[in-house]
C-alpha positions as CSV (number, residue, x, y, z in Angstrom):
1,X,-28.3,111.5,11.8
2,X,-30.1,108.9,13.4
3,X,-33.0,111.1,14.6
4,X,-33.4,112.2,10.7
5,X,-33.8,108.7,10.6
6,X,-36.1,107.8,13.0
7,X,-38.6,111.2,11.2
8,X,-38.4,109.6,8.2
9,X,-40.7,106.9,9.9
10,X,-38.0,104.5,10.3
11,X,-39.7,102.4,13.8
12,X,-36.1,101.0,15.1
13,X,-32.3,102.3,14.7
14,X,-29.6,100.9,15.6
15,X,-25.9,102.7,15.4
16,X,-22.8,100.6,15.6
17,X,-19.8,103.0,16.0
18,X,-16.9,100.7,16.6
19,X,-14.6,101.8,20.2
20,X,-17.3,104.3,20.9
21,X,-20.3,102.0,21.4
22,X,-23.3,101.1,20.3
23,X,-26.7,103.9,19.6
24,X,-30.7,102.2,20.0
25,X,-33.2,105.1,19.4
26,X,-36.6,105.2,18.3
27,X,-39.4,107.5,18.4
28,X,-39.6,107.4,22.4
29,X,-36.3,106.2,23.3
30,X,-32.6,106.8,23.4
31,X,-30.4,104.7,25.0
32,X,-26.4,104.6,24.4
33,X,-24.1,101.4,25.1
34,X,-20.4,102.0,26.0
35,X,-17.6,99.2,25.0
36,X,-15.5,98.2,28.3
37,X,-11.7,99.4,28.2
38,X,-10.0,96.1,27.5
39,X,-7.7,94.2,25.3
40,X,-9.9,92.9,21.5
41,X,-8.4,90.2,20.1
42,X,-10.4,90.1,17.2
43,X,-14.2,91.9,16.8
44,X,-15.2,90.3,13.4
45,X,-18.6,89.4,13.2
46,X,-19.3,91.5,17.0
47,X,-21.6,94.0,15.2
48,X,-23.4,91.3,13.4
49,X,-24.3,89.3,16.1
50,X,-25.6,92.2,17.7
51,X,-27.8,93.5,15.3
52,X,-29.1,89.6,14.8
53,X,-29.8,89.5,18.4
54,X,-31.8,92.4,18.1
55,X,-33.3,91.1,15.4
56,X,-34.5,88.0,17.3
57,X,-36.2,90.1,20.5
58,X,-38.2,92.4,18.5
C-alpha cells in the first residue's frame, strides 16, 4: 500500500500501525520501527506527536 503510494509521487510516508510499529518509506528508503514489549497506560495523542516530529525535521 504504501509503495502505491510512494509511485503515485507522494515524496514522504509514514505508516502508523498501532502494537506493530511504525513504517517511513520513500522513493529510496524503507525503514520499519518496532514498539518495545511493555505495559501502555494510555497512547492518546503517541501517533500525533510523532508524525509532528516528523514534521518539524523535514
Amino acid at each position: 500500500m504504501c509503495k502505491k503510494i510512494v509511485d503515485a509521487g507522494v515524496e514522504h510516508v509514514v505508516m502508523l500501525m498501532a502494537d506493530k510499529g511504525t513504517v517511513y518509506l520513500n522513493k529510496n528508503t524503507i525503514l520499519q520501527a518496532s514498539i518495545p514489549k511493555g505495559i501502555v497506560k494510555n497512547s492518546v495523542c503517541s501517533g500525533d506527536s510523532l508524525v509532528a516530529g516528523f514534521i518539524a525535521h523535514t
